[in-house]
C-alpha positions, -999 to 999 in steps of 0.1 A, spaced: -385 -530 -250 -352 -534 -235 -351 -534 -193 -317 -522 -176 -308 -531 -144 -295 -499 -126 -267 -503 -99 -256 -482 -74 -273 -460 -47 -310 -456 -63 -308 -489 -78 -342 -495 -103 -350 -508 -138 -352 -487 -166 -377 -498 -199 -362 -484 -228 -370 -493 -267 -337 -492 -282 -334 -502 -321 -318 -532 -333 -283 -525 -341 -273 -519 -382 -236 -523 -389 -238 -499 -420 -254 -473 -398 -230 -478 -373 -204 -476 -398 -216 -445 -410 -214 -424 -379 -180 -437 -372 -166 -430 -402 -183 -396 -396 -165 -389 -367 -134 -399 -377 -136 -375 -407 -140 -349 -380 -111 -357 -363 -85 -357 -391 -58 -332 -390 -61 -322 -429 -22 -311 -424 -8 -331 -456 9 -307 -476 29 -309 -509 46 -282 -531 34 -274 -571 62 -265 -591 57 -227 -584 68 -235 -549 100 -254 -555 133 -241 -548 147 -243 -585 162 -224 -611 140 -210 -638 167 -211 -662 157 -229 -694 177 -258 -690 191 -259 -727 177 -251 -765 142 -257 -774 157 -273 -805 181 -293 -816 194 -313 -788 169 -348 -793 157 -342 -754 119 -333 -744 114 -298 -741 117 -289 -707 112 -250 -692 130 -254 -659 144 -280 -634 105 -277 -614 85 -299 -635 70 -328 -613 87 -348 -638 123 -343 -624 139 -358 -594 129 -324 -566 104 -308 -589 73 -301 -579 41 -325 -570 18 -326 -597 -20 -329 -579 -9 -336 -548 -26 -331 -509 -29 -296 -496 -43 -285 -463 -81 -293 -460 -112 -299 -436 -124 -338 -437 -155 -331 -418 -191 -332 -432 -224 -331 -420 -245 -362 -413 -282 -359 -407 -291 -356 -367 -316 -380 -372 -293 -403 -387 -266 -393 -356 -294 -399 -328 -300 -432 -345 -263 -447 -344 -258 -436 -310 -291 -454 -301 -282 -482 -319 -248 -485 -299 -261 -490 -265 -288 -514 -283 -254 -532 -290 -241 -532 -254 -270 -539 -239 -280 -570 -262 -248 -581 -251 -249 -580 -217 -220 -549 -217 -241 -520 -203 -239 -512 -168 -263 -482 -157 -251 -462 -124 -271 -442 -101 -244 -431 -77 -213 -444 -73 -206 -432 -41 -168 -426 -45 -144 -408 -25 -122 -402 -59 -94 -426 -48 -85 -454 -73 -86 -480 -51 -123 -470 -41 -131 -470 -79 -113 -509 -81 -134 -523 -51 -164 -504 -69 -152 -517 -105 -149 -557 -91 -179 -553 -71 -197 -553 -109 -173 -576 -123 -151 -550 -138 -118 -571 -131 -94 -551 -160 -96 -585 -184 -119 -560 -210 -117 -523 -222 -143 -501 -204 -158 -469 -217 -169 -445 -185 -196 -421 -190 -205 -398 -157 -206 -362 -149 -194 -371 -118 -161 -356 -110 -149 -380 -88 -157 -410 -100 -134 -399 -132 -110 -388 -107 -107 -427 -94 -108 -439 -125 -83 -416 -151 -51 -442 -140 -65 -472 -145 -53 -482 -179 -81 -500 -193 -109 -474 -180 -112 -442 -209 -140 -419 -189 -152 -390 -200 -186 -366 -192 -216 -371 -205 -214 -347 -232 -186 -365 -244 -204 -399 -253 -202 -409 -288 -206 -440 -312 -171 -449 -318 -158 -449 -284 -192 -470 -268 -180 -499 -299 -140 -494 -295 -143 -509 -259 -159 -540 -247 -178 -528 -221 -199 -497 -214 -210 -474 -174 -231 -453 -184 -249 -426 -157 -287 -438 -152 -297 -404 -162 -290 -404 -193 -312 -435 -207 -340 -425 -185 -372 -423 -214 -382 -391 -208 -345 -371 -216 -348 -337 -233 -342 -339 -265 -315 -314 -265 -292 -333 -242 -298 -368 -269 -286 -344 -294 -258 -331 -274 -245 -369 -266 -252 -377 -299 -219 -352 -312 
């Protein structure tokens, strides 16, 4: 069972029973959402696309060359591309249960590590220098990579030009983003024990 320190405002302890960390799980919802994110906007052009002639280029016979049809065979220099990438989706569905368990896993991480920092009210004014006096206050001095996670407004106001802050909502934390930076302030809310379900699964996209 795993206790968190909550700062801020309505500062508390939260019990929570986090798994122990798997790399290949981790792994797997990364590479998950990454899939998701790919453009897919490689494209190439068969030989019916090429801009060529279709004149047969000479005799079927009697020259000792290959027979050839027309100047777009993939074998000549500006034919066409034989098999090559067209437009496509990379995304694929990975079990919830599998999601919900990564995500788990990934503040199991951060927290084993000392790197989680819950938050029950910042108490900003949505100034960046409010944010920095908040930020060294909890020995946030800019030497690591923070990932901020808060629905409120104006502490992401403070913090979206401080170069090594990335904040987003709530419903925007996910996996690879918690184990890209080094650190991880989190609202309090969301690892309280007894969260709907719905919102884990929403956090969990």
């Amino acid at each position: 069972m795993a206790q968190i320190n909550v700062v801020g405002q309505n500062a508390r302890t939260i019990e929570l029973d986090l798994p122990d960390a798997n790399k290949h799980v981790l792994h797997q919802v990364v590479v998950w959402q990454l899939a998701k994110r790919r453009q897919g906007s490689a494209n190439t052009k068969t030989r019916a696309q090429v801009s060529k002639t279709g004149h047969k280029m000479y005799g079927q016979k009697g020259t000792g060359n290959a027979r050839h049809g027309d100047r777009a065979a993939p074998t000549f220099v500006g034919g066409g591309t034989a098999f090559g990438p067209k437009p496509r989706n990379y995304a694929y569905t990975l079990p919830k249960k599998v999601r919900r368990l990564g995500l788990a896993m990934a503040l199991s991480d951060r927290q084993q590590e000392g790197n989680l920092i819950a938050v029950d009210g910042f108490g900003l004014d949505g100034k960046t220098k409010s944010f920095l006096g908040w930020a060294a206050q909890n020995g946030l001095d800019g030497t690591q990579s923070v990932f901020l996670v808060t629905d409120d407004a104006m502490t992401r106001r403070a913090a979206r030009n401080v170069p090594w802050i990335t904040a987003l909502p709530v419903a925007g934390l996910n996996v690879y983003d918690i184990m890209r930076h080094d650190r991880l302030v989190i609202d309090a809310i969301v690892l309280e024990p007894a969260q709907d379900e719905n919102e884990t699964e929403e956090a969990a996209q």
